[in-house]
N, C-alpha and C positions, 0 to 999 in steps of 0.2 A: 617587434617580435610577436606580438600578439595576433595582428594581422597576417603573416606569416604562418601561423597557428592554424588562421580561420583559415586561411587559402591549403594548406595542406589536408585539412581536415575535408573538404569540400571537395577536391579532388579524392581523395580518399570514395566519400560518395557518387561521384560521376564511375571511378572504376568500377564500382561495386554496381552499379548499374548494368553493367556491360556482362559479358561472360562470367558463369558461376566459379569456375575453373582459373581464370583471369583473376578475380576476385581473391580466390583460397592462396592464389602461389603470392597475393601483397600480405597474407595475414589478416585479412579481414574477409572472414569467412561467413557467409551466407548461412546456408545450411549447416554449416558448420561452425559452433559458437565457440568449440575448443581453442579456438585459434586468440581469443579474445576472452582471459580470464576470471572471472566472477570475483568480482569486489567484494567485499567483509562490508559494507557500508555503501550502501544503494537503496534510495526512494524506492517503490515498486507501490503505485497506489490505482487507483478506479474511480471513480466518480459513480456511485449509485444513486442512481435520479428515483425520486418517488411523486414526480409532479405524475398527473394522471397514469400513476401506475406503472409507465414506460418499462422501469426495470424491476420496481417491486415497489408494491404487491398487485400480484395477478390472481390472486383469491379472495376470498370472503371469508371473515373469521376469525377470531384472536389464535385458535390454535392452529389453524391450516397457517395463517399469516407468519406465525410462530416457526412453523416447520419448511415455508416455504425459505424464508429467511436464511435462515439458519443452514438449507442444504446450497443456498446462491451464495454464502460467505465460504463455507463450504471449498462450493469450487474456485472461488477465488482464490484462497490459499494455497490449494494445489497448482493454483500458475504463480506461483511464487509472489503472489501480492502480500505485503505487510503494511500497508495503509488503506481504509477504505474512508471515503469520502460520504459518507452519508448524510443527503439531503433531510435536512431536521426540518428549516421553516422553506416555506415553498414560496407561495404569494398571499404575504399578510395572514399565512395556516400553518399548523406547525401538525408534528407528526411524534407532539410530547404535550402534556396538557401545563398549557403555559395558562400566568393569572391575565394575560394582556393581550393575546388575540388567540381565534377559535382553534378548531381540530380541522386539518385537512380533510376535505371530501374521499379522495380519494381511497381510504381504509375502510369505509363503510357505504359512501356510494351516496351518501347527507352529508353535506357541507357540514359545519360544528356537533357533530354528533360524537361523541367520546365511544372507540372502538374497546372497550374493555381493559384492555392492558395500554401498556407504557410501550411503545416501538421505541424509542430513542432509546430505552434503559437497556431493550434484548438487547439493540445491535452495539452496542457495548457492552454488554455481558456477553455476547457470543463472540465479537471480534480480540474480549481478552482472554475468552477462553482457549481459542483459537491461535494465540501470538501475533495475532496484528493488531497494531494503531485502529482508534474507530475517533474518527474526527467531525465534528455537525458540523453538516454544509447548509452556511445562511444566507439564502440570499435575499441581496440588500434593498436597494432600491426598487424593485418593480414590486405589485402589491396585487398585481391582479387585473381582472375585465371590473369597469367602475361599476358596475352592478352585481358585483361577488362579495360574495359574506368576510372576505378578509378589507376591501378595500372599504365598504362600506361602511363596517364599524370602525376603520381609521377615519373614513371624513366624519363622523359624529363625534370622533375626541379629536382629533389632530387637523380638520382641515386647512390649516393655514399653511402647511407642510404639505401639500398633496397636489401635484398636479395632472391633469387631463388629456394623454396623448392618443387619439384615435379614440377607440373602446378603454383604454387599458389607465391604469392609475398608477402611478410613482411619486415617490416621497421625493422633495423638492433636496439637490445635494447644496442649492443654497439657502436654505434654513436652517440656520443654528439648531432647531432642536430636534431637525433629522437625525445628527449623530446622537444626540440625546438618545434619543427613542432605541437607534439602532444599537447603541452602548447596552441601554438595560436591556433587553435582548439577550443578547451576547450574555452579560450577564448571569440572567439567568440560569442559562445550559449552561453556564461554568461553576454556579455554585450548585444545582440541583444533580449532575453530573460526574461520572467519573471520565470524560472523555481525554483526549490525547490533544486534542486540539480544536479549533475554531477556526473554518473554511469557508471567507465572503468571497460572494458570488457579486457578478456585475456592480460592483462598486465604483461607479465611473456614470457618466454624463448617459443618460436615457437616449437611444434609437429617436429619432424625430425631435429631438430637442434644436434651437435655433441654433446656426451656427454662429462660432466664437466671430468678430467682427474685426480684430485684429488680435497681434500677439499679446497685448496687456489682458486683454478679456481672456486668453489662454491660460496666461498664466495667472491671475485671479480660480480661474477653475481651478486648477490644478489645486490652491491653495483650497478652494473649497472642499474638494476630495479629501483633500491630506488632512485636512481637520477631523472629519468624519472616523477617518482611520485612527487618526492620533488617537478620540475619545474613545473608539472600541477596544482600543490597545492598551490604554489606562485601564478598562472596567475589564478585561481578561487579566490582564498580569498583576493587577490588583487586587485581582481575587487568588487566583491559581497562580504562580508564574512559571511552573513547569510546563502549563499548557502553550501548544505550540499557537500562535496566527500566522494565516496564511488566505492567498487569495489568489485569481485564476486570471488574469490579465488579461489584454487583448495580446497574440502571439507574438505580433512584432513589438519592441516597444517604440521606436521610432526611423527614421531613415538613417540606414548607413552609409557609410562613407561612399562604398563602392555598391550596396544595392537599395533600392528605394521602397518602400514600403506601398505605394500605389494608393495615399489617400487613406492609408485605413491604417493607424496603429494606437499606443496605448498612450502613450504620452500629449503629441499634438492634437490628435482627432477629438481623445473623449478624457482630456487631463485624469488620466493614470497614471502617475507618475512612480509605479512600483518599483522602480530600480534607486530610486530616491528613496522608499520605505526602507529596505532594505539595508542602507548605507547608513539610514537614521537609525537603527535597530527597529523600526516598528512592524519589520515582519521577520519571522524565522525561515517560513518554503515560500517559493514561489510556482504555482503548477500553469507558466503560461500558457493558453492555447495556442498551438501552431499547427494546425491545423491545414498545414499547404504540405505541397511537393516542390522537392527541386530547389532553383534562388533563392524560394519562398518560404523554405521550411532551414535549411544548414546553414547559412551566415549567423540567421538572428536568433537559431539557438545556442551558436558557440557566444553571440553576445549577450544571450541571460546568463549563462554563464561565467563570461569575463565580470562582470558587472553584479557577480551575485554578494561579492564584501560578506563572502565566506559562508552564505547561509545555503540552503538546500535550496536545489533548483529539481521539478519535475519535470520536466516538457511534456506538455498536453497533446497525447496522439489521435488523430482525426480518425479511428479503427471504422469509424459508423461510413466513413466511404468506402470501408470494401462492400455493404452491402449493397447491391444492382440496385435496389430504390433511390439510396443517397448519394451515391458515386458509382465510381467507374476503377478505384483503385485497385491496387491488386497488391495481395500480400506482399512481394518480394518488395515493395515501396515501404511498409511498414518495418519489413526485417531488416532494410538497409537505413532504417532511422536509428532503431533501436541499437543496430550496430555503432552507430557512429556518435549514440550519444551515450554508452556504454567508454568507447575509445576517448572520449572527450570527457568524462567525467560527472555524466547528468544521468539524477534519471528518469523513471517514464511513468507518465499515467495517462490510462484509457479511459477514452471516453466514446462508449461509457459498458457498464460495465455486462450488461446484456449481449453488445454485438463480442466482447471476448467471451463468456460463458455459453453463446450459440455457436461459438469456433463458424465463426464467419470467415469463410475462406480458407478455413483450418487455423486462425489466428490462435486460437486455443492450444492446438497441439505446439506451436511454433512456440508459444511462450514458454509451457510446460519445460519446453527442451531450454531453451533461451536461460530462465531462470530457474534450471534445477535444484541449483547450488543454493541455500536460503541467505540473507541478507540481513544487517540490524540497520536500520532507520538512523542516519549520520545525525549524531549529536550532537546538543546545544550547546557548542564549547566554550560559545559565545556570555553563556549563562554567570557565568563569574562562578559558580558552585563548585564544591569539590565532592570527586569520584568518591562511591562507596570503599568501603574496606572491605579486603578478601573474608571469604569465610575462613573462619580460623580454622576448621577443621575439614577433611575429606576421605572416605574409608569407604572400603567394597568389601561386602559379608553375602555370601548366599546371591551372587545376582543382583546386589541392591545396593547403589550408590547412596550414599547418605553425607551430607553435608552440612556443616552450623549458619542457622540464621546469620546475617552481615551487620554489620550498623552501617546507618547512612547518617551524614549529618547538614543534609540537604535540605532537611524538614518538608519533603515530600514523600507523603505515603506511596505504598506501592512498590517495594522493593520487588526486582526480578532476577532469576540467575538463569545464566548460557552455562552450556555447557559443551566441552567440547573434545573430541579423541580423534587419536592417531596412532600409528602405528613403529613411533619413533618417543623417548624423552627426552625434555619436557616436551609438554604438548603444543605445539606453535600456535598461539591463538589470534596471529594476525592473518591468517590464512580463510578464507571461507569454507573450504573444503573440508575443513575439521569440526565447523559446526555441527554439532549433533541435534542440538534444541535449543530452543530460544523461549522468551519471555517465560519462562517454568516459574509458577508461583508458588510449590510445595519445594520442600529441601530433599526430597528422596526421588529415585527413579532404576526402575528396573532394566538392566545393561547385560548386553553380551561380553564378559569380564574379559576379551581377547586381544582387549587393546588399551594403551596407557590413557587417562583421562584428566580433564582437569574442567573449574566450573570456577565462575564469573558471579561477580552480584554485578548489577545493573540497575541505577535510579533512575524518576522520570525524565532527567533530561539527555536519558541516554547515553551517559557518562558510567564505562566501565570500572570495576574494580582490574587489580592484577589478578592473577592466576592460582589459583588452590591447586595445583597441582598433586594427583593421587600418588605418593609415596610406595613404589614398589618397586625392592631391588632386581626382579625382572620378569616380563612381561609372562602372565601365565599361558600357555600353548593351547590348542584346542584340543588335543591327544590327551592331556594331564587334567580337562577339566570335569568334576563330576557331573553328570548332566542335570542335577536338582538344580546345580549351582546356578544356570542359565536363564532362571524366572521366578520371580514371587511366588509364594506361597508354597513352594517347593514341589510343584509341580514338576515331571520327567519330561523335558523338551530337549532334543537333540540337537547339535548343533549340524546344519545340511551339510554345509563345506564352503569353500572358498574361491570365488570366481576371477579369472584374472578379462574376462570380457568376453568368455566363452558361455555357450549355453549351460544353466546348470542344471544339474540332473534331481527331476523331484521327487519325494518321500511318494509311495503308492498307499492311495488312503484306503481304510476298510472298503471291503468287496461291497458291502450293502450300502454304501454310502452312495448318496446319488449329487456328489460334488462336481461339479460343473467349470469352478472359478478361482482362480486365484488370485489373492489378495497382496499385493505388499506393503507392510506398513515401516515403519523408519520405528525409532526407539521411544518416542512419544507416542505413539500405538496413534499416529495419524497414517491414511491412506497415502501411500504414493504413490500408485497403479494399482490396476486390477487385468489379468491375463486369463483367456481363455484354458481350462487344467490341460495339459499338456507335458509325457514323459519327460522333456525339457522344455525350458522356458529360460529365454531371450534375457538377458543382463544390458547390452547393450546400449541401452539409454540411462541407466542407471548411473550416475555419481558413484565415486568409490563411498564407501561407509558400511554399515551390518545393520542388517535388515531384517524384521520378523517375515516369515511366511505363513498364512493362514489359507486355508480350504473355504469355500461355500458352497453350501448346499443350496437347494430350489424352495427352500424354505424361509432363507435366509440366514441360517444359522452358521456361526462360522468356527472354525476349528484350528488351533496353532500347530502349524506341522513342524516348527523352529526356526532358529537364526539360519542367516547366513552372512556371508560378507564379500562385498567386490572390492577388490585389488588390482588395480591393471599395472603391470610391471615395466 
């Protein structure tokens, strides 16, 4: 049955190659994402590399660096990413001032030179500002060119651990106190840190290493890796154990049945045996790279999934081939991945996260649209823990939901509440569509009172409470509401009106205003678009939900012109 699975699912992808129109009348729409529901519970992560800068930072400066950051996470969350991968230790250099090896070059441009601030501590204060996951990506084994300041102060403590491939230095993964080392590590960013998670990088058998001589020398590797993992997996979850581990595999893991792997996968080649972590609980996501097209990419990610023993599977999209320097790909190969591992139940992470924020190929706009709808990060169910308790209370005064703190008895700091409305009670909140907000770390929030609500506590293992549901014998109308009622502070904001997918018609701001732009943000006062000011302005791409509209000026200055809300009937 399973096979049967894969072979439809694969077909699925051949049609979807062929005519766009072909494609939409199977339901699995191309351009068309409607066709293909947005899951309540979907990966959506990135891989932010900061080896030389690549994706950040490309300035100089703790506060340029500060601000550059901050508008790349930014945009990430506007393509519906809720997990960012950020590269903490790079080669034997980290990008946090650790007591055990130097500061990456890269921030300042001098190898161990301490950049003024803490990067690892913004990109998780921004990414939980923000509602997404921020997870340090460590990578393991490789340590650098053997005349770099990360590799060279390992071979003066740890040479016996280090060996000499070309220029480049790696920690030997058969030396017992490789995992050692890599464990405190690890470690460290889990106790110094509020991160979400812990993402090893190349953990698996070094590029140029000798090959295995037969299958017993295979499978001794294999146990050499596994070791390594086990030890890092003890010193995270024995520190944290809400924090998630996770690792980036080779994309195949080994030859299937019906398609072969060509010499290169994760298990025989370079004993990775992640599908084995997994089953043993020693990892919670898995983001393989698959990084092909075709045979090469749809078998062997319906087999990280058959084989994921219930934990989160990402699949790692090769995006960096749409651009003309690194490939030849072309978007519509990307949106027929995403589609079909969408349909199969997996989700996605780009790599990396520069070529999706340059909308390489318009890869950007595609996602935007792709993942309109927001997502919570699928839960550690596996965790033995129990879900928060509902807030006990829920009340709308004046525009202003207000809700009681939850108990959690997880003994994980960090409580968060979703929140979420419709236009029907109770509020269905296994629906993604009704999501309004997500990770919200205060108990209040300023709402357009026009539709029934209800709000979630949520712990870190991503395990929800039931539903607080807002108690009102029926829904208030937008005709009966007073217009202070619509905003904080009791400010007069009108409500626009209600779009069923038609253009809607916009407020005409003061004659003297030299407003240009229009803004739309969602009820968290984040950006969802911005449109050029126009008598009308497009809904169209829009999600149903109710939306702030604001004005900007050439100043920058921006103005609330009111709600609105789409409905399509």
């Amino acid at each position: 049955m399973k096979r049967l699975y894969i072979l439809l699912l694969f077909m699925v992808a051949v049609l979807c190659s062929g005519a766009q129109t072909t494609a939409v009348s199977l339901g699995y729409g191309i351009a068309d994402n409607n066709a293909l529901p947005s899951p309540k519970y979907e990966v959506r992560a990135a891989w932010l590399a900061t080896i030389g800068g690549i994706d950040w930072p490309r300035t100089m400066g703790a506060s340029q660096q500060k601000a550059e950051l901050t508008q790349l996470l930014e945009q990430l969350r506007q393509a519906g990413i809720n997990t960012i991968l950020f590269q903490a230790r790079v080669r034997a250099t980290t990008l946090y001032p650790s007591k055990y090896e130097p500061w990456e070059g890269t921030l300042t441009g001098t190898p161990g030179q301490s950049p003024g601030y803490d990067p690892l501590q913004w990109a998780v204060s921004e990414c939980h500002r923000l509602g997404m996951e921020c997870h340090a990506w460590v990578v393991t084994l490789p340590v650098g060119g053997w005349q770099k300041i990360g590799c060279q102060q390992l071979r003066r403590n740890y040479s016996k651990q280090l060996r000499r491939i070309g220029e480049n230095g790696f920690m030997s993964p058969e030396a017992g106190a490789t995992g050692d080392y890599l464990a405190m590590i690890c470690r460290e960013i889990t106790q110094g840190y509020d991160i979400d998670g812990i993402h090893l990088d190349y953990i698996r058998y070094p590029d140029g290493w000798p090959k295995a001589k037969n299958a017993q020398e295979t499978a001794r590797r294999r146990q050499y890796i596994t070791g390594i993992v086990r030890k890092i997996h003890q010193a995270v979850k024995g520190t944290k154990p809400w924090v998630k581990l996770s690792c980036s595999p080779v994309g195949k893991y080994d030859d299937l049945t019906r398609y072969r792997s060509s010499g290169w996968n994760a298990r025989t080649t370079v004993a990775q045996d992640a599908q084995a972590w997994v089953r043993e609980g020693l990892m919670d996501q898995l983001y393989p790279m698959i990084y092909f097209q075709g045979n090469n990419f749809y078998p062997f990610a319906i087999d990280w999934q058959e084989q994921s023993a219930g934990r989160t599977i990402g699949a790692g999209l090769g995006i960096y081939f749409l651009d003309p320097r690194e490939g030849r790909w072309t978007l519509r190969e990307v949106e027929r991945q995403m589609n079909v591992l969408r349909q199969a139940g997996l989700g996605h992470c780009y790599f990396r996260a520069r070529f999706l924020t340059d909308n390489t190929k318009g890869i950007y706009d595609f996602a935007k649209r792709f993942d309109a709808v927001p997502a919570l990060v699928p839960p550690m169910t596996w965790s033995g823990m129990p879900a928060p308790e509902a807030p006990a209370t829920l009340t709308l005064r004046d525009g202003q939901l207000t809700w009681s703190a939850a108990r959690d008895a997880s003994g994980a700091p960090g409580l968060v509440y979703n929140l979420y409305a419709s236009d029907t009670y109770p509020v269905d909140i296994s629906r993604a569509d009704h999501i309004v907000a997500t990770h919200l770390r205060q108990t209040q929030l300023a709402v357009a009172p026009t539709k029934y609500y209800a709000v979630t506590a949520m712990n870190r293992y991503g395990l929800e409470s039931e539903a607080r549901q807002l108690s009102l014998p029926t829904k208030p109308s937008a005709s009966a509401l007073h217009p202070q009622s619509l905003a904080p502070r009791r400010s007069s904001l009108p409500i626009i009106g209600e779009s069923n997918g038609s253009p809607l018609r916009v407020p005409r701001c003061d004659p003297a205003s030299d407003a240009y732009i229009l803004v739309v943000k969602n009820l968290m006062g984040q950006t969802v678009t911005r449109r050029y000011y126009t008598a009308e302005m497009s809904v169209r791409n829009l999600p149903d939900g109710v939306y702030q509209l604001y004005s900007l000026d050439r100043r920058g200055r921006q103005h609330r012109l009111g709600f609105f809300g789409v409905k399509r009937r």
